[in-house]
Backbone as ProteinMPNN parsed JSONL, in Angstrom:
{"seq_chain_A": "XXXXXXXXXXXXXXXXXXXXXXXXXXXXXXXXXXXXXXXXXXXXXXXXXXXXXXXXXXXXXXXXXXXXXXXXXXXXXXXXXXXXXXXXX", "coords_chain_A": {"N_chain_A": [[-73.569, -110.201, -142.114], [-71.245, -107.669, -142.053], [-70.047, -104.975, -139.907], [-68.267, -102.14, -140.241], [-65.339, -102.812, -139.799], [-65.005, -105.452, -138.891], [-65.048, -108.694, -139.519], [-67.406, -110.868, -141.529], [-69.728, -112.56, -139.638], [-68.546, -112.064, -137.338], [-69.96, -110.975, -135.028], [-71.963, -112.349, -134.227], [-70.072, -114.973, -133.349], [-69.212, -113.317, -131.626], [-71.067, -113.571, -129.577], [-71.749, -115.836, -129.202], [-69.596, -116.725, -127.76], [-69.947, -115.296, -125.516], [-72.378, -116.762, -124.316], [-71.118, -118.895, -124.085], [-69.125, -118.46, -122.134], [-70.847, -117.797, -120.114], [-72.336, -120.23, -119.378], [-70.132, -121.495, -119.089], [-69.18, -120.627, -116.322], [-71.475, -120.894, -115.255], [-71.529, -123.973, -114.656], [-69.56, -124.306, -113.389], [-70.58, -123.637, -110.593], [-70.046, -124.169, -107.26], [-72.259, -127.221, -106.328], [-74.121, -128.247, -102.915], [-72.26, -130.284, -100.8], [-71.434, -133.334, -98.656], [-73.07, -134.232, -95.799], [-76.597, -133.207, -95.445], [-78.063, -130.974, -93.77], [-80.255, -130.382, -90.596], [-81.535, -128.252, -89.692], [-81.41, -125.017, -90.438], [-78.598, -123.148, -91.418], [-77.774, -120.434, -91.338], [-81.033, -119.282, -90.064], [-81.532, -120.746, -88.269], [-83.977, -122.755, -88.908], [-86.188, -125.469, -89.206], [-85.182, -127.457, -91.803], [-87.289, -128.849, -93.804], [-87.678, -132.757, -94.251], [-88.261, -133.531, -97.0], [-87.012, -131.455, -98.933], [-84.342, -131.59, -98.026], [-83.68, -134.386, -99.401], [-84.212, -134.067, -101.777], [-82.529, -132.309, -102.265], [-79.358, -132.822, -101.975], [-77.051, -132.578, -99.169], [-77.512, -129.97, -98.525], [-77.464, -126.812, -97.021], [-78.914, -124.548, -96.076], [-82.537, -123.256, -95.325], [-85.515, -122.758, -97.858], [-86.268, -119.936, -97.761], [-83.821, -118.705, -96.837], [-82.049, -119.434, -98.808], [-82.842, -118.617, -101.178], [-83.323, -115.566, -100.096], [-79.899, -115.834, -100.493], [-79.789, -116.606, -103.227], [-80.916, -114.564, -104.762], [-79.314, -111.613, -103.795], [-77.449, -109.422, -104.663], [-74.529, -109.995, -107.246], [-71.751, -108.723, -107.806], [-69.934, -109.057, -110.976], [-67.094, -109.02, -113.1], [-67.045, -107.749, -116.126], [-66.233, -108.125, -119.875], [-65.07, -106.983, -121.998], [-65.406, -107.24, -125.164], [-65.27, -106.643, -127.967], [-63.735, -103.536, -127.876], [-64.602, -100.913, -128.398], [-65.697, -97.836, -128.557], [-68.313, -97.65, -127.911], [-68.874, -100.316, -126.791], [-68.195, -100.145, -124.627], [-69.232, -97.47, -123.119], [-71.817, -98.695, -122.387]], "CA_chain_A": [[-73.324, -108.813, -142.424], [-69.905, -107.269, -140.915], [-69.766, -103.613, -139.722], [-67.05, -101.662, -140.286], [-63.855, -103.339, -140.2], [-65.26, -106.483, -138.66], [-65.363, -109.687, -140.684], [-68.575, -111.818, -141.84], [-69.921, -113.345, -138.625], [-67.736, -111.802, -136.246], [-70.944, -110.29, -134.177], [-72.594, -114.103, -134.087], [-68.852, -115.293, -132.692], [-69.072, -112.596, -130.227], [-72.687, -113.741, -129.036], [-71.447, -117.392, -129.19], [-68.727, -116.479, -126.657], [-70.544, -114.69, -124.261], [-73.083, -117.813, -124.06], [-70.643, -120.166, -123.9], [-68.522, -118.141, -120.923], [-71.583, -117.899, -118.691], [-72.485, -121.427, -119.348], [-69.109, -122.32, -118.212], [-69.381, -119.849, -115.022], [-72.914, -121.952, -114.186], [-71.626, -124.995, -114.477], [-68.227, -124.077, -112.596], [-70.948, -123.193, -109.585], [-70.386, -125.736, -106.545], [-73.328, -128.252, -105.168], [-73.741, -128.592, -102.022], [-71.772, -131.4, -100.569], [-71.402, -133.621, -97.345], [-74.72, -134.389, -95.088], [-77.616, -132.415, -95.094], [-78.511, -130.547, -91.975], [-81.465, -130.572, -90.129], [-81.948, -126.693, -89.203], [-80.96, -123.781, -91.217], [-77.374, -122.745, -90.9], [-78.513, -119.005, -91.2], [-81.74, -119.073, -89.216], [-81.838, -122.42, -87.7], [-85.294, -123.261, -88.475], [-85.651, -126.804, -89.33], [-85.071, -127.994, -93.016], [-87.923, -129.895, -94.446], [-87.69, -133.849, -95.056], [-88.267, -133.117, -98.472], [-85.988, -130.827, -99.29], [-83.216, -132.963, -97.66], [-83.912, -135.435, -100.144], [-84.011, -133.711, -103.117], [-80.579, -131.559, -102.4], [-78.41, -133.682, -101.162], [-75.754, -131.679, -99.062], [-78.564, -128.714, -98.282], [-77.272, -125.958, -95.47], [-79.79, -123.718, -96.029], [-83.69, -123.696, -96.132], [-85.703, -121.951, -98.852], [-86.379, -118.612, -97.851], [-82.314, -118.118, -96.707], [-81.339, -119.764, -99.893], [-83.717, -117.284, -102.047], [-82.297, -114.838, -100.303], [-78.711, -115.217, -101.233], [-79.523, -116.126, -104.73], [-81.258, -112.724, -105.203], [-78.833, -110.866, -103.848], [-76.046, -108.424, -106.177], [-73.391, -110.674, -107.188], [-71.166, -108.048, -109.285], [-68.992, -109.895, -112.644], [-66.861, -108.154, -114.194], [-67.696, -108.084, -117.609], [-65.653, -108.4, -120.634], [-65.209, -105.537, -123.099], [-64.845, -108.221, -126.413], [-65.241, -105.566, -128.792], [-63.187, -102.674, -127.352], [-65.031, -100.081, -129.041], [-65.824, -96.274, -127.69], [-69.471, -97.572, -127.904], [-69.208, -100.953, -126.029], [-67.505, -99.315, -123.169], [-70.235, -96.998, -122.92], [-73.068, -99.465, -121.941]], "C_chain_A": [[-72.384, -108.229, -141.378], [-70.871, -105.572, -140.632], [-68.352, -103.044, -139.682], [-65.66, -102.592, -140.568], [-64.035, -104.972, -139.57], [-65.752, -107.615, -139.675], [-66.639, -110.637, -140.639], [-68.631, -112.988, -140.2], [-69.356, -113.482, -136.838], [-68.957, -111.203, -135.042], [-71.667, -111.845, -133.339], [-71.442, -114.595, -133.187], [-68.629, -114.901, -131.379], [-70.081, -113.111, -129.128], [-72.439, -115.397, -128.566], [-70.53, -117.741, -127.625], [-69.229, -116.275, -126.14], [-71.243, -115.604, -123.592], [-72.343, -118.513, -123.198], [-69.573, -119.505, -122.282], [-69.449, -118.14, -119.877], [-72.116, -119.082, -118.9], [-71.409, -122.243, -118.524], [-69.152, -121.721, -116.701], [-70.702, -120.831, -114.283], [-72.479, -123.492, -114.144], [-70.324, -125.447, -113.584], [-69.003, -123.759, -111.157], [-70.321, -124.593, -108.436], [-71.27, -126.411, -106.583], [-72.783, -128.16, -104.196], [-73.285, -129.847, -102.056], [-71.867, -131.85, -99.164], [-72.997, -134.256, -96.747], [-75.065, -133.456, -95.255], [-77.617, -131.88, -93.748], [-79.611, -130.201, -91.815], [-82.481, -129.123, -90.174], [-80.908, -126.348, -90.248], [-79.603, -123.369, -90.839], [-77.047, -121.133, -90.655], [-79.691, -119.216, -89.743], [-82.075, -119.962, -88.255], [-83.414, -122.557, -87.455], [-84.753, -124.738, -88.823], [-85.714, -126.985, -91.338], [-86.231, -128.858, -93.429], [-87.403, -131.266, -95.178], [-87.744, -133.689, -96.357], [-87.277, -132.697, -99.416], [-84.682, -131.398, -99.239], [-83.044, -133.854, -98.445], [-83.68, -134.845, -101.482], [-82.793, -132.879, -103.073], [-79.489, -132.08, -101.669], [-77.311, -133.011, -100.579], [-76.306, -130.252, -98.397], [-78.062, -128.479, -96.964], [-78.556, -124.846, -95.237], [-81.491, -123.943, -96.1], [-83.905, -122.501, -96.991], [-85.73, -120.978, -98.781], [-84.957, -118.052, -97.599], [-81.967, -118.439, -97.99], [-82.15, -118.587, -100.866], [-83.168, -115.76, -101.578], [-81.26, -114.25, -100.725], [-78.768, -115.362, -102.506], [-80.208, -114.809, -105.756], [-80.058, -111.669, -104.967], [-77.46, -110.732, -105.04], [-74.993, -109.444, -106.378], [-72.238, -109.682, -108.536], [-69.715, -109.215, -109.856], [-68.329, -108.754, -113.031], [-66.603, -108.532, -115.536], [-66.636, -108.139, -118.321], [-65.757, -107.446, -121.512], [-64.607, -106.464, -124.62], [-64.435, -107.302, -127.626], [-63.947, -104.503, -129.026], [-63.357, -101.637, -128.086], [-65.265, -99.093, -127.97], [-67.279, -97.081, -127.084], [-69.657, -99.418, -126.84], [-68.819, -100.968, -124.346], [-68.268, -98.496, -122.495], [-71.312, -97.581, -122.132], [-72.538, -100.552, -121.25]], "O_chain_A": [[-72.587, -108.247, -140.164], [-71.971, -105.223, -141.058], [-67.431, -103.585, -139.068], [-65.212, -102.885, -141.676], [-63.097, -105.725, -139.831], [-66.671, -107.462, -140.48], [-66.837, -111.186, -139.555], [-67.838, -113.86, -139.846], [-69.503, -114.208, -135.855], [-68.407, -111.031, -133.954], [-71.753, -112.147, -132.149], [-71.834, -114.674, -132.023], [-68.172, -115.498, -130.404], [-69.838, -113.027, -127.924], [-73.007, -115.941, -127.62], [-70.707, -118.599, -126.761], [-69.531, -117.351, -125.623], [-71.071, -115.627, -122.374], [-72.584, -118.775, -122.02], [-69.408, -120.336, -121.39], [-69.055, -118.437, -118.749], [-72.977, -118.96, -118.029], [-71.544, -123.159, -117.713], [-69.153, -122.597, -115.835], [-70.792, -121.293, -113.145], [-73.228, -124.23, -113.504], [-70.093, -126.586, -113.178], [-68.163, -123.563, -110.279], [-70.204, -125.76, -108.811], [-71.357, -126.248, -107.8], [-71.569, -128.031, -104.038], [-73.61, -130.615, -102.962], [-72.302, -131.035, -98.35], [-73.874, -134.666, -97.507], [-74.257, -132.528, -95.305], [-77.149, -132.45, -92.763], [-80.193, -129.667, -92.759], [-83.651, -128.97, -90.526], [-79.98, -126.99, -90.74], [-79.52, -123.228, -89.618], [-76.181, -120.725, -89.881], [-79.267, -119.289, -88.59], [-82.99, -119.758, -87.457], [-84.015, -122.514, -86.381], [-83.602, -125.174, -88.802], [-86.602, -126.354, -91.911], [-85.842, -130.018, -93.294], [-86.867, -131.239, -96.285], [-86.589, -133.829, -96.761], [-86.813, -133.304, -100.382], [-84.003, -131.657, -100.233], [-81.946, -134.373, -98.243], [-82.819, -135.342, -102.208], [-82.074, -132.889, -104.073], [-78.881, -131.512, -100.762], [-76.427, -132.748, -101.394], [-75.521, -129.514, -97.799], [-78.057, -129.271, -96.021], [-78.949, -124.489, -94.126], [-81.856, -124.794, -96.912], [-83.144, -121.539, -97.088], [-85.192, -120.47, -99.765], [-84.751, -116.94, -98.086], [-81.41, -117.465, -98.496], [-81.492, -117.565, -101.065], [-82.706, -114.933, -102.364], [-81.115, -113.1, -101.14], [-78.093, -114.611, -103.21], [-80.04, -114.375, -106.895], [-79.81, -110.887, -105.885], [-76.851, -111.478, -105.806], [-74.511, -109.758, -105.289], [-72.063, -109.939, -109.727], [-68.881, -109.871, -109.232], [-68.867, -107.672, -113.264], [-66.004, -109.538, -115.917], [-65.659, -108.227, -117.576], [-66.919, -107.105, -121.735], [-63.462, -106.291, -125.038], [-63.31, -107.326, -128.125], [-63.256, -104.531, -130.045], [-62.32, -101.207, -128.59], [-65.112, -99.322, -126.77], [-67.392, -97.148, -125.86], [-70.708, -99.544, -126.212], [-69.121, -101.612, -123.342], [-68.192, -98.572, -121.268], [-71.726, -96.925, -121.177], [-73.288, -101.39, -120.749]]}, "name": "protein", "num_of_chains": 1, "seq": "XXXXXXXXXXXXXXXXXXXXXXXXXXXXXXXXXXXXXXXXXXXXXXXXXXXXXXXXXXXXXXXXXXXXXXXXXXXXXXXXXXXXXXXXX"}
């Protein structure tokens, strides 16, 4: 079902895109790379054996890394549409 001047499926298309651009954005992220390090490169505690092992490349431990992936990372978004009303929100 279109709206307005939009053709059969064009809303689905739009939704398809959006997926598929932040799919490519997550998979465009780095890994770490290189050796592991022992201590924290932030707080220098020490890194857990463990951890070391399972992230191969690891600068950070968990509570610095939780950190930065909480914090704001602003995107700027995409206006696909270019309607009064998707500009709005």
């Amino acid at each position: 079902m279109a709206g307005g001047w939009a053709r059969d499926g064009a809303v689905s298309e739009q939704i398809e895109a959006s997926i598929g651009d932040e799919l490519a954005r997550m998979k465009a992220r780095r890994a770490p790379q290189g050796e592991s390090r022992t201590h924290c490169a932030d707080c220098d505690e020490p890194i857990p054996e463990p951890r070391r092992k399972a992230v191969p490349g690891v600068k950070l431990c968990i509570e610095c890394q939780q950190d930065r992936d909480s914090a704001f990372q602003a995107r700027g978004g995409i206006n696909r549409r270019g309607s009064k009303d998707s500009q709005l929100k």
